[in-house]
C-alpha positions as CSV (number, residue, x, y, z in Angstrom):
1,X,-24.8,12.4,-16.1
2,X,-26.1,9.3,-14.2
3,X,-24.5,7.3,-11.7
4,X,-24.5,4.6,-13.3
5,X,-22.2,6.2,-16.1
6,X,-19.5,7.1,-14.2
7,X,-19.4,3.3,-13.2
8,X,-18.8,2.7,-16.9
9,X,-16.2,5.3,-17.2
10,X,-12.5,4.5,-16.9
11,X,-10.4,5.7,-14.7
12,X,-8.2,8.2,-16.8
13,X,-11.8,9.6,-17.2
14,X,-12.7,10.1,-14.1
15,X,-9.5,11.9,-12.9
16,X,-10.5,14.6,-15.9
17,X,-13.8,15.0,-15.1
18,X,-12.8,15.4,-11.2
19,X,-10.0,18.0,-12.1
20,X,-13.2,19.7,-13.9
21,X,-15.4,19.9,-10.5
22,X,-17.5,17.5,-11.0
23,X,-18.5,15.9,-7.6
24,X,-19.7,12.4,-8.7
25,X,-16.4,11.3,-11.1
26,X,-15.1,12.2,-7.7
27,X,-16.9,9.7,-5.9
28,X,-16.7,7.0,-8.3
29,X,-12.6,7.7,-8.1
30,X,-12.5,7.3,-4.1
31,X,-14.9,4.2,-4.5
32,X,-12.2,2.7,-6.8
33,X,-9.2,3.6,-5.2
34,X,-10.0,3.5,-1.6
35,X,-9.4,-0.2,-0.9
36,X,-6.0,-0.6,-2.7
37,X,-4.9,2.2,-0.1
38,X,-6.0,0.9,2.4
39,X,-4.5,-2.9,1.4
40,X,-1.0,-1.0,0.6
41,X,-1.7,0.7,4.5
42,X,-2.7,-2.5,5.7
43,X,0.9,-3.8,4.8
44,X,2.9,-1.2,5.9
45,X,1.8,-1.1,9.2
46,X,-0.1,-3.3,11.9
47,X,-2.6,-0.3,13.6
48,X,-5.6,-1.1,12.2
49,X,-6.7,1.9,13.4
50,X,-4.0,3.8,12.2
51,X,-4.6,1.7,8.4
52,X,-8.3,3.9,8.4
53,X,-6.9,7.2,9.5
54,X,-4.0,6.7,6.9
55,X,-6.2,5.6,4.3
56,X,-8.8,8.6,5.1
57,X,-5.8,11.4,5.0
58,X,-4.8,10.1,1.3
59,X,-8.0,10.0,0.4
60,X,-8.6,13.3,1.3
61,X,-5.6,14.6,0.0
62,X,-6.2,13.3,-3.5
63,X,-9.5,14.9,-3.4
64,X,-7.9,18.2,-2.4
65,X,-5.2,18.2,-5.0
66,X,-6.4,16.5,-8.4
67,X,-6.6,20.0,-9.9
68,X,-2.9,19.9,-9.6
69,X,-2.0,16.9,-11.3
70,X,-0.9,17.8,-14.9
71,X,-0.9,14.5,-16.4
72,X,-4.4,12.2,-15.7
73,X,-2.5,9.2,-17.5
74,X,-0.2,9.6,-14.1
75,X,-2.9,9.5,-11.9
76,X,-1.5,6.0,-10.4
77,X,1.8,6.9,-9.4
78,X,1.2,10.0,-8.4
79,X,-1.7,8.6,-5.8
80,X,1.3,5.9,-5.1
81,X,3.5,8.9,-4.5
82,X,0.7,10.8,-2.0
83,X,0.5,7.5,0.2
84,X,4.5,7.1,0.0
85,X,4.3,10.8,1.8
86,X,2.2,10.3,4.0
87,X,3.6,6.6,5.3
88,X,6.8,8.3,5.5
89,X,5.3,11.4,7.7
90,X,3.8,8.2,9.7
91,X,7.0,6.8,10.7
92,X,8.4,10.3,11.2
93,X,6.0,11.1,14.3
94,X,5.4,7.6,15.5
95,X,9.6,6.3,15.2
96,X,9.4,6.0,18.9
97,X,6.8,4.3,19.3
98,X,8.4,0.8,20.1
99,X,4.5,-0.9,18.8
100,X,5.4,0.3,15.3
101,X,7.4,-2.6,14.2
102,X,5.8,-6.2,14.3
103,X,8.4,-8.0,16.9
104,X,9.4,-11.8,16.4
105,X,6.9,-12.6,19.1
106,X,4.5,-11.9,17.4
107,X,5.5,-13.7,14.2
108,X,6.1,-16.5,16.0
109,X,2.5,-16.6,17.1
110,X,1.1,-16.1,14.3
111,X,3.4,-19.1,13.0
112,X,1.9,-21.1,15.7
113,X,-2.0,-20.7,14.7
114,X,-1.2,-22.5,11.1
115,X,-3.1,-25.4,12.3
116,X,-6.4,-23.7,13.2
117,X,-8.7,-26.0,11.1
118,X,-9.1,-27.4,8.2
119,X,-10.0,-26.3,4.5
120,X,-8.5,-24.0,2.1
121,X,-9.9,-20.7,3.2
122,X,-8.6,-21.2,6.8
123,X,-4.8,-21.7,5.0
124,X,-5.0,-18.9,2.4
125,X,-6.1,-16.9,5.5
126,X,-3.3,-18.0,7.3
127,X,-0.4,-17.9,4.6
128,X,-2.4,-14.3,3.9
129,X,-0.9,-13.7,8.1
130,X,2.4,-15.4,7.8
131,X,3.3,-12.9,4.5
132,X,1.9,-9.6,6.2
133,X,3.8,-10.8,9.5
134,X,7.0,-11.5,7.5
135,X,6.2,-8.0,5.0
136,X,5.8,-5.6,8.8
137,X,9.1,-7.2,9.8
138,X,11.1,-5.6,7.0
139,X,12.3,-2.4,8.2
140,X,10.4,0.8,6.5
141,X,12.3,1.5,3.7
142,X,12.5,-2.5,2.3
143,X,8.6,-3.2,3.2
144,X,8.0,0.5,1.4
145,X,9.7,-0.9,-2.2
146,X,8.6,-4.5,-2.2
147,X,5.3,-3.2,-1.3
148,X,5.2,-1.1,-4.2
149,X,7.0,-3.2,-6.9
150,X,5.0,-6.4,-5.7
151,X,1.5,-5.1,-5.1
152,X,1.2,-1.7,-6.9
153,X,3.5,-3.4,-10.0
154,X,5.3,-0.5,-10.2
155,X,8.8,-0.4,-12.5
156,X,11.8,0.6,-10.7
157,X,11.8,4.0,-12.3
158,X,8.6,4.9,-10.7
159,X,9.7,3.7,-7.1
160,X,12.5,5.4,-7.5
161,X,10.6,9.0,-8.1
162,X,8.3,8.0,-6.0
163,X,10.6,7.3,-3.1
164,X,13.3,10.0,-4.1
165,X,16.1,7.4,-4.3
166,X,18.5,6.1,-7.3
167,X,17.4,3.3,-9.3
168,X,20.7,1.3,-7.9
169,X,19.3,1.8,-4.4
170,X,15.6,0.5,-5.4
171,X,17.1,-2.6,-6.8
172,X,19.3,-2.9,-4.1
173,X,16.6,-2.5,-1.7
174,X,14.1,-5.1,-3.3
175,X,16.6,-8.1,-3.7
176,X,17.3,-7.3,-0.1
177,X,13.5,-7.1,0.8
178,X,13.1,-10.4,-1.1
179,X,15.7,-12.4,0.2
180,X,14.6,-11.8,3.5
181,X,11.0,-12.6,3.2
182,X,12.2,-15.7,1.5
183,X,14.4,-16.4,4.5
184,X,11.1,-15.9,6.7
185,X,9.0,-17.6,4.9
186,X,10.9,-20.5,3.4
187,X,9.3,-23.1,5.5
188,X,6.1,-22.4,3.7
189,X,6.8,-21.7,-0.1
């Protein structure tokens, strides 16, 4: 096939004709998929270094293991599920590392910079700041559900696989997660 087909092809597609070996569908799924890791990286943590590696080792193990998936029509959540791992394994080595979590300081200087100049790019920009400032404050297990529910539009069912936790506790967790980002951010919204 040409290249150009497999940019026509949708994504349930693609995940068969990767679990068949073929190299290109495989491409065309990375190139589709690579940016939403990395934006669901990108507001989990503050490394941007750490965002690429992150988003590189998903990546690669999504590559490695689409044979395994049994159900293409799952191929979301179970990608949502390999970045949920790996995050996790994340703040498992690095939970010492005090530069992990986003400290008010730094909030609080980003809050400052609001007035940087005129127009509406600079304030979606900035609003764009102020919510990943007030998302990396959450502690790791809110950011991880609000994160999901919010920008993957995930149900509570599948954040609760996905995460290995009861439904109650999801629930839980996201009011929790969304009060306090409405506590944080209530001077703007």
């Amino acid at each position: 096939m040409a290249k150009s087909i497999y940019k026509k092809r949708d994504i349930n597609t693609l995940v068969i004709l990767a679990q068949r070996g073929d190299v290109k569908a495989l491409e065309e799924l990375i190139k589709r998929v690579q940016k939403n890791i990395f934006t669901m990286f990108s507001y989990l943590t503050d490394k941007r270094q750490d965002i690429a590696d992150l988003t590189q080792e998903a990546l690669l193990k999504m590559a490695k293991n689409i044979d395994k998936l049994k159900d293409s029509r799952c191929f979301k959540s179970w990608l949502n599920q390999i970045v949920t791992n790996i995050f996790y394994d994340y703040v498992k080595k690095y939970a010492k590392d005090k530069n992990l979590d986003l400290d008010n300081g730094k909030l609080l200087e980003i809050k400052d910079k609001i007035g940087c100049e005129p127009g509406e790019r600079c304030l979606f920009s900035e609003m764009e700041k102020l919510i990943k400032a007030a998302l990396l404050s959450l502690p790791e297990n809110l950011r991880l559900v609000i994160i999901l529910r919010e920008l993957e539009g995930l149900s509570y069912e599948d954040i609760s696989k996905i995460t290995n936790t009861t439904l109650g506790t999801v629930k839980s967790r996201i009011s929790r997660a969304r009060l306090k980002l409405q506590d944080q951010l209530k001077e703007f919204i």
